[in-house]
C-alpha positions, 0 to 999 in steps of 0.5 A: 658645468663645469666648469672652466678649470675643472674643465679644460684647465692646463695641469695642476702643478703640485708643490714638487713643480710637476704636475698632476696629469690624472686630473686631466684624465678625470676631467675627460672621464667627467665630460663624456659623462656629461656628452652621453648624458646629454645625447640621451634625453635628445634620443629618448626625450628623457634623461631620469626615470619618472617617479612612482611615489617616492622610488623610481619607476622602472617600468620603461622600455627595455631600450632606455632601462638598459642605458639607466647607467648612463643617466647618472651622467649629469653627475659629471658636473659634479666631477668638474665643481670639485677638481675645479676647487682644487686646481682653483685654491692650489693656483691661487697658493702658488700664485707670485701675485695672491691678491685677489684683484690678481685671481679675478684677472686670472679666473676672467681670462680663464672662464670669460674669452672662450664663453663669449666666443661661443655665445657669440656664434650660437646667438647669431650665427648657429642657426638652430640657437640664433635669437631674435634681437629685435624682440625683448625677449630675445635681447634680455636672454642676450645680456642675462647670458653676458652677464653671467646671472641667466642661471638664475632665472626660470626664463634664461637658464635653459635658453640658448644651451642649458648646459651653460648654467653650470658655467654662470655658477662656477664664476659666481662661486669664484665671487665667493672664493675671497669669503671662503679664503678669510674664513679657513685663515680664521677657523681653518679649512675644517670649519670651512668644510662644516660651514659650507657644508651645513649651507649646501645641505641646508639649502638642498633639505629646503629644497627637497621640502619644497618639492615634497610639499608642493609636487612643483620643480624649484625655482632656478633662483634655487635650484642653480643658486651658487651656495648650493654647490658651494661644500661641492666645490670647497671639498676641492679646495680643502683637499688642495690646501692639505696637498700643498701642505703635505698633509693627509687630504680630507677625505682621504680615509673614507670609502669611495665604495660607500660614498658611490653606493650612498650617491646611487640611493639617493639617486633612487629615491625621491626625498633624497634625491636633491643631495645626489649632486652633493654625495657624487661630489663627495665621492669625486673627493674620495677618490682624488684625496686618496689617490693624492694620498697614495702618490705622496708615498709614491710618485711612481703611482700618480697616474692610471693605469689604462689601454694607451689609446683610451688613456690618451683619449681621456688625456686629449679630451681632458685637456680641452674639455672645457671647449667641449662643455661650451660647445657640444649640447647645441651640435648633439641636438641637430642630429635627431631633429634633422631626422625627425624633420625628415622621418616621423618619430616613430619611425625612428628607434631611439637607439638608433638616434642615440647612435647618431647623437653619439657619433657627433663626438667625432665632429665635437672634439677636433672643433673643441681642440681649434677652439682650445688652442685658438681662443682659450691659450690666447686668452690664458697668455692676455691674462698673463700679460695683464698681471705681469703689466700689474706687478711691474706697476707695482714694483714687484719683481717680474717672476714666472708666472704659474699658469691656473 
C-alpha cells in the first residue's frame, strides 16, 4: 500500500503552482487495482496461479483463468511507492520549512490520524476484526500495529487487514527520506538511483535464492522490510527532482512497452518472480517521466484524455484513495463469508461471489470520502498549525504553506 501520498494525497503542485491533476487519476487507476486484486482471492480462495516447476500452471477453471488479468492487481502498490516518491520529494523541495524535523510533522499528520481511525474502529469495533485484548496475543498485535513495525513480523503483518503492510513501509521509507536527501547532495540523484537500486535488487536476488533453495515463503522481516522497495520508491523521487529543475526526468526515454512486457515475464516465471514488484514500479516511472516530459513542451497535454464520467470516477477516487486502501479489504471480505455461513461453498459460483465482492465499491467509496473529508483534511490542516506555530517560534516569516 500504499501508501499515504501516493494514496490519497491532494494534487501535486508543480514548479509553475499548478498542479498535477493526472497523478489523481493514477492513484484511482492504482487503487481499483489493488480493490479487484483483493476481491479476487476472497471469490476464488487465490489471487496467483500455483507453480509448475519454474512457470506458472494454467491448468485452473476457466472462471479464474479468465479474470488472470486481474492478478496482476497487486502491482498497484507499486503505482502508490513511486507517485508517493514523487509527490514526497516534489513537497519536501517546495516546503517554506525544508528541515527535516518539519517533513516528519508533515508526513505524521499526513499518514498517522486517518490509520489510527481506522485501527482503532476495526480493532474494537468491526466485528469481523476485533480483537481480543485480554489475551497476549491480542494486545501484541494492538501495539505492533500502533507502531507501525507489524509489517515486520510473521505473526503481525496479515492480522487485522493485511492490506496494511504497505502503510508501516511507506512510513519507514519516509525514516530513510533524510539518508536518500544527503546521498543525491553528495553523488546526485543518479548515484542515488544506482545505490537504491543495487540494494533492492540485491536484497530481491537473496530473496529469490532463498526461495529457490529452500521451496519455503521469505520471512515477513524480508519480504516486507523497507529497503526492498526502497529504488521503487526513490524512482519517484529522482523524477520529481528533475521535474522541479525542468530538466529531462529519468526514465523518460525508456520503453513503457518494454518495461510492462518485462513485468508481465517475470511475473510468469518463478526465479524472477521477486523482481515483478520492481519491474511494475519501473514501468509506473516510465510512464509518468514521459508523460511530464511531454507536458513541458506542452501544458495543453497534462491530462488524459478519457469518457468524462470515468475520468471523474478515477479523479474521485483518486482524491481519497488512501481513505479507501485503509478501509476496503475487511468490508470486501464480509460478503462471501456471510454467504458461505448461509450457503455451502459449492453451492455458491465464484463468479458469483466475486460479483458481490464487487458491488462493496459502491459502499466502500462514499465511506472513504466522509473519511477523506472528516479525518484526513482535518489532520492535513493540524499539521499545518503545527509548523506554522514551529517557524514563528523560530522567527521565520509566516509564509503560505504548500499542503504535501
Amino acid at each position: 500500500m500504499p501508501a499515504t501520498e501516493g494514496a490519497g494525497g491532494s494534487p501535486a503542485p508543480t514548479a509553475a503552482g499548478d498542479h498535477l491533476a493526472f497523478l489523481d487519476q493514477v492513484r484511482g487507476v492504482a487503487i481499483i487495482c489493488v480493490f479487484v486484486y483483493h476481491a479476487l482471492f476472497q471469490a476464488f480462495r487465490r489471487d496467483q496461479l500455483d507453480w509448475s516447476g519454474w512457470h506458472r500452471n494454467f491448468d485452473v477453471p476457466a472462471s479464474f483463468l479468465g479474470l488472470y488479468p486481474v492478478t496482476w492487481g497487486w502491482a498497484g502498490v507499486a503505482i502508490f511507492f513511486v507517485v508517493s516518491g514523487f509527490c514526497i520529494h516534489l513537497s519536501h523541495a517546495r516546503a517554506r520549512d525544508p528541515s527535516v524535523i518539519s517533513f516528519f510533522i508533515r508526513r505524521w499528520f499526513r499518514i498517522y490520524p486517518p490509520y489510527l481511525a481506522a485501527l482503532l474502529f476495526f480493532v474494537f469495533v468491526f466485528p469481523h476484526t476485533r480483537l481480543d485484548l485480554h489475551s497476549r496475543w491480542g494486545l501484541g498485535q494492538l501495539f505492533s500495529h500502533l507502531l507501525l513495525l507489524h509489517n515486520l513480523d510473521d505473526r503481525t503483518w496479515s492480522t487485522i487487514n493485511v492490506a496494511w503492510w504497505s502503510v508501516a513501509v511507506e512510513f519507514q521509507l519516509y525514516l530513510l527520506y533524510p539518508l536518500l536527501l544527503a546521498a543525491a547532495r553528495r553523488f546526485g540523484w543518479h548515484g542515488v538511483l544506482v545505490m537504491t537500486a543495487a540494494v533492492e535488487i540485491g536484497l530481491r536476488l537473496g530473496g529469490d535464492a532463498y526461495q529457490l533453495t529452500t521451496d519455503r515463503p521469505l520471512p515477513a522481516l524480508l519480504f516486507n522490510f523497507p529497503l526492498y522497495f526502497w529504488f521503487s520508491w526513490t524512482m519517484g523521487a529522482a523524477i520529481a527532482d528533475a521535474y522541479l529543475k525542468g530538466e529531462p526526468p529519468p526514465f523518460s526515454r525508456s520503453s513503457f512497452w518494454l518495461a510492462l512486457a518485462l513485468f508481465v515475464c517475470a511475473d510468469l516465471i518463478k526465479p524472477l518472480r521477486e523482481f515483478s514488484f520492481t519491474l511494475a514500479a519501473l514501468a509506473t516511472a516510465v510512464a509518468i517521466a514521459r508523460f511530464l516530459s511531454r507536458g513541458v513542451l506542452d501544458p495543453g497535454r497534462r491530462k488524459f484524455f478519457l469518457p468524462r464520467r470515468l475520468d471523474d470516477h478515477l479523479r474521485f477516487t483518486g482524491v481519497c484513495s488512501y481513505s479507501i486502501y485503509l478501509i476496503h479489504l475487511p468490508i470486501v471480505e464480509v460478503w462471501p463469508q456471510l454467504v458461505r455461513s448461509v450457503v455451502p461453498s459449492s453451492a455458491v459460483h465464484p463468479l458469483l461471489l466475486y460479483a458481490g465482492c464487487l458491488t462493496s465499491w459502491a459502499l466502500i467509496v462514499p465511506l472513504s470520502w466522509m473519511m477523506y473529508r472528516h479525518v484526513e483534511l482535518p489532520a492535513i490542516a493540524m499539521g499545518k498549525r503545527v509548523i506554522q506555530s514551529r517557524r514563528k517560534l523560530r522567527g521565520i516569516a509566516d509564509l503560505p504553506y504548500t499542503r504535501g
